[in-house]
C-alpha positions in Angstrom: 34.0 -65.3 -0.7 31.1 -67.8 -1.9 31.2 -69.2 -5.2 27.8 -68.9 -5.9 26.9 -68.1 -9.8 27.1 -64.2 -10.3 24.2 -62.2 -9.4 21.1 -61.7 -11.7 19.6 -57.6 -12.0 15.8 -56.7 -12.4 14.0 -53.5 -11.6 11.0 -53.1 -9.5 8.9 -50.0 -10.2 8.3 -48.3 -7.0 6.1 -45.1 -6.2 9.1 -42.9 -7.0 10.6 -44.7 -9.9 12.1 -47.4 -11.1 14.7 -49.5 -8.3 17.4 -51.9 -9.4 17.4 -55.4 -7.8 20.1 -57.9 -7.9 19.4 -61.4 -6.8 21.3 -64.7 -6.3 20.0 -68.3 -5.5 16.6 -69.8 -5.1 14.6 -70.2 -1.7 13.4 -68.2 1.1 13.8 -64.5 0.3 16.1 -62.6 2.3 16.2 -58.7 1.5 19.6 -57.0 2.7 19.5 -52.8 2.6 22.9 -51.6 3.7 24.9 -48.9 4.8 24.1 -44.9 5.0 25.3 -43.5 1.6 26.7 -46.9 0.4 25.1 -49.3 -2.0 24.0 -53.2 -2.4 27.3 -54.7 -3.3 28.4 -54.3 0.3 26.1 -57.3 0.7 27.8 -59.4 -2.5 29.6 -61.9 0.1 26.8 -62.7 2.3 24.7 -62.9 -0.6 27.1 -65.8 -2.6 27.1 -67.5 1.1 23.3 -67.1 1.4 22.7 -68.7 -1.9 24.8 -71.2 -1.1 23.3 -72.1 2.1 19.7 -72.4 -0.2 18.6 -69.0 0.3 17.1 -66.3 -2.1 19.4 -63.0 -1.5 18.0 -59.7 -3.1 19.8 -56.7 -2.9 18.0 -53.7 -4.1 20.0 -50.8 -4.9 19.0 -47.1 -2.3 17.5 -44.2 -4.2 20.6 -42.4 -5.9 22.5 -45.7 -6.0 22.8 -47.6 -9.8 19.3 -47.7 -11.7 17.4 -46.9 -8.2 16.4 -43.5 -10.0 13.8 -42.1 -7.5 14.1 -38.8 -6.3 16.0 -37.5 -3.1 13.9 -34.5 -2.2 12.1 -34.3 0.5 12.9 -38.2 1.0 11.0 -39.6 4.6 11.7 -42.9 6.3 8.4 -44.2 5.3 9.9 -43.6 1.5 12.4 -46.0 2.3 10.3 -48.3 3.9 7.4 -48.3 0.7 10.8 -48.9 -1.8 11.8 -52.4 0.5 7.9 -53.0 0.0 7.6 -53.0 -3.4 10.4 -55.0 -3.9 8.9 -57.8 -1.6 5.5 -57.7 -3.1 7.2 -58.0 -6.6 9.6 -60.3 -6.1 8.9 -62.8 -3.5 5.6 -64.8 -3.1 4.9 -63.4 0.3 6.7 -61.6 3.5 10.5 -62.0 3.8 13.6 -61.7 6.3 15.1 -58.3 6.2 18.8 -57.7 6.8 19.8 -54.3 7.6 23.4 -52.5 7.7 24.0 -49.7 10.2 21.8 -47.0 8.8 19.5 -50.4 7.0 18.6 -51.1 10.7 16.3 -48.4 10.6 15.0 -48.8 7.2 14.4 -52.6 8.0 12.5 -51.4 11.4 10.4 -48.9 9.3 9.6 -51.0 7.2 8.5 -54.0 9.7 6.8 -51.1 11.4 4.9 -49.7 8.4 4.8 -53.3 6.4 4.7 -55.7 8.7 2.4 -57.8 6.3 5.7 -58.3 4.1 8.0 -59.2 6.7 8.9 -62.2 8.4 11.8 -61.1 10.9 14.7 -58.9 11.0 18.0 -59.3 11.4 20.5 -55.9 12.6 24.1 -55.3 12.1 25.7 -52.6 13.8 22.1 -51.2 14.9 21.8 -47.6 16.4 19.1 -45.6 17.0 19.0 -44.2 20.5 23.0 -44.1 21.9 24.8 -41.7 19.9 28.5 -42.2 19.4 31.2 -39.7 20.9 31.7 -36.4 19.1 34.6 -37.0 17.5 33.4 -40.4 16.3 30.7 -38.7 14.4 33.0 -35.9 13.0 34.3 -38.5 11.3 31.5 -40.2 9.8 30.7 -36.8 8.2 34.4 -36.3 7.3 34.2 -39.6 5.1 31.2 -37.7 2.7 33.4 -34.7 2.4 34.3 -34.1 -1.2 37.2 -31.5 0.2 38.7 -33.9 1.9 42.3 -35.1 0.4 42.6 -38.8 -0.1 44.5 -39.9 3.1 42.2 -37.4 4.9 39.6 -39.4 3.8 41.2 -42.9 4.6 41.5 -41.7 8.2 38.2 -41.0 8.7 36.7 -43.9 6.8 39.1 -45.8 9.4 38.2 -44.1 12.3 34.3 -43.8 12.1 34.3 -47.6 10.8 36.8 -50.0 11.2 38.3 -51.4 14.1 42.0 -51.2 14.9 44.1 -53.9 12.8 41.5 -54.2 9.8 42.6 -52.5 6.9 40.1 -49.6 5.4 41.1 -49.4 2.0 38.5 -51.9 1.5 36.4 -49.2 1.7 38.1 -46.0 0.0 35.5 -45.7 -2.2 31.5 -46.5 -2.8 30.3 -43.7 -0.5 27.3 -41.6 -2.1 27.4 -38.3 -0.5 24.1 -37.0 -1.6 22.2 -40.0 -0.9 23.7 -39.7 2.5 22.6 -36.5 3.2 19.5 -37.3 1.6 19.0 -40.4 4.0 20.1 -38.7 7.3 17.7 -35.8 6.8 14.9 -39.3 6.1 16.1 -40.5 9.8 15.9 -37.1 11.2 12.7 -36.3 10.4 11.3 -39.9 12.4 11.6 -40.6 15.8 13.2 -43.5 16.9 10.8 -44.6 19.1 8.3 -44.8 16.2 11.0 -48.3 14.3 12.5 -48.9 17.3 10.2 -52.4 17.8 10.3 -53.7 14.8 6.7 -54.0 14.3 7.0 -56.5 16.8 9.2 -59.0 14.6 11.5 -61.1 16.1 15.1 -59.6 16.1 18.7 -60.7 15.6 21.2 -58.0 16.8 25.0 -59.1 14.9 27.0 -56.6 16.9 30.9 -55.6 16.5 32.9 -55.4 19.6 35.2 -52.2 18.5 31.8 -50.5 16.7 32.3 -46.7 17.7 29.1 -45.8 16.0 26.4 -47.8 16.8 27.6 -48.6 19.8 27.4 -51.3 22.0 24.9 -49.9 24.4 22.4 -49.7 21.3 22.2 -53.4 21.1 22.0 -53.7 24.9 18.5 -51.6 25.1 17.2 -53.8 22.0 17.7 -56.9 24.0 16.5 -55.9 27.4 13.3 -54.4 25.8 12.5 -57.7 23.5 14.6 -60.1 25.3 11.5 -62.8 24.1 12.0 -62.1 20.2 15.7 -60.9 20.6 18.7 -62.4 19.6 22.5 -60.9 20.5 25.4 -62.1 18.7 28.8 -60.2 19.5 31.5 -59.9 17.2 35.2 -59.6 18.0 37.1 -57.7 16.1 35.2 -55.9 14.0 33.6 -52.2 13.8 30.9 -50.3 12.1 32.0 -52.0 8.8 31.7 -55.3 9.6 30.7 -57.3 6.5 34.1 -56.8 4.9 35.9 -56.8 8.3 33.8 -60.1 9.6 32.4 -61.8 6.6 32.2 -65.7 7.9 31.2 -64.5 11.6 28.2 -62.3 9.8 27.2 -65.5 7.9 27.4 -67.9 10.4 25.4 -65.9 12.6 23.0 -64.8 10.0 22.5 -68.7 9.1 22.3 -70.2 12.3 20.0 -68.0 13.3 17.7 -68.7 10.0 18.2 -72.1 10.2 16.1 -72.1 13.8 12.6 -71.5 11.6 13.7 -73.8 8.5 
């Protein structure tokens, strides 16, 4: 864990309301959006490491998530791109580097795609979009939003749809948003991939865990072979769908070397 000084909060006004931003360190901006139906402090880590390196981190919060208080209904990728846009435009001087987390891949894609004005590069952990994972892997990513679900019901699943044999889940028993979930996979429904799938023609890195059982492996493969120019692949041993709290130095070091190549 970095020791950077504790995180600051501010709220952007967006075109649905109001959306909490925390931020640590001074520098080039670097906007991190993570997780389906999880919220910004899964980024806390490689934000204290980012800062520490010399970099800006902001971590706004998703719709339905702290004082991000904008509605859920009807919610559409380009919603979720526009939010990540108004938080560039009001808190950085210009365009920035986008980080995304599994189901923040896509939102980082839209919003290169439909913003590309505001956005430097992206960089993808655990990126999906056109693979799907095995049935029974995805039965158990909607087994971890089940409220019915006992509590070692829903350890299992949170260890089977994310974590990779070995690393302990409890990490992650809790901080799952169910609504926002359902809210965000309905978003990603209604958008084809095809239409994020370049990035707005950004250059890429793709931070992919080994053991990842949900995006999997074959995700990151197409990404590469279709921008291998502007594409980047790091692999990750030992590590699934989790990954920042199963992998947090491998993340940074990746994440920074791979900054450091424009500073």
């Amino acid at each position: 864990m970095s020791e950077a000084a504790p995180a600051s909060a501010t709220t952007v006004l967006g075109s649905a309301g109001p959306i909490e931003v925390r931020e640590w360190g001074s520098g080039r901006p670097v906007v991190m959006i993570p997780s389906l139906g999880r919220g910004g402090a899964d980024f806390d880590d490689l934000a204290g490491r980012l800062a520490t390196a010399g970099y800006r981190a902001l971590c706004p919060e998703p719709r339905g998530v702290g004082g991000s208080t904008g509605t859920l209904d009807d919610l559409t990728m380009v919603d979720l791109a526009d939010d990540v846009a108004a938080v560039i435009r009001e808190r950085t001087e210009g365009a920035a580097t986008l980080v995304g987390h599994a189901f923040g891949n896509r939102v980082v894609r839209m919003t290169a795609t439909e913003h590309p004005e505001l956005v430097e590069r992206v960089a993808l952990l655990c990126c999906g979009g056109m693979v799907p994972p095995a049935p029974e892997v995805q039965e158990a990513l909607v087994a971890v939003f089940d409220p019915d679900r006992s509590d070692a019901e829903h350890l299992e699943a949170v260890r089977k749809a994310f974590f990779a044999p070995g690393n302990d889940p409890v990490v992650w028993v809790d901080g799952w948003h169910g609504e926002v979930a359902a809210a965000q996979g309905l978003a990603n429904a209604g958008t084809p991939s095809d239409h994020w799938w370049a990035a707005g023609g950004r250059d890429i890195l793709v931070v992919q865990p080994v053991d990842d059982l949900v995006a999997v492996a074959a995700n990151a493969r197409l990404i590469v072979e279709d921008f291998d120019e502007r594409a980047t692949l790091v692999l990750v041993p030992e590590a699934g769908h989790a990954l920042l709290p199963e992998q947090p130095q491998a993340v940074a070091d990746a994440l920074l070397g791979w900054l450091g190549e424009w500073s």
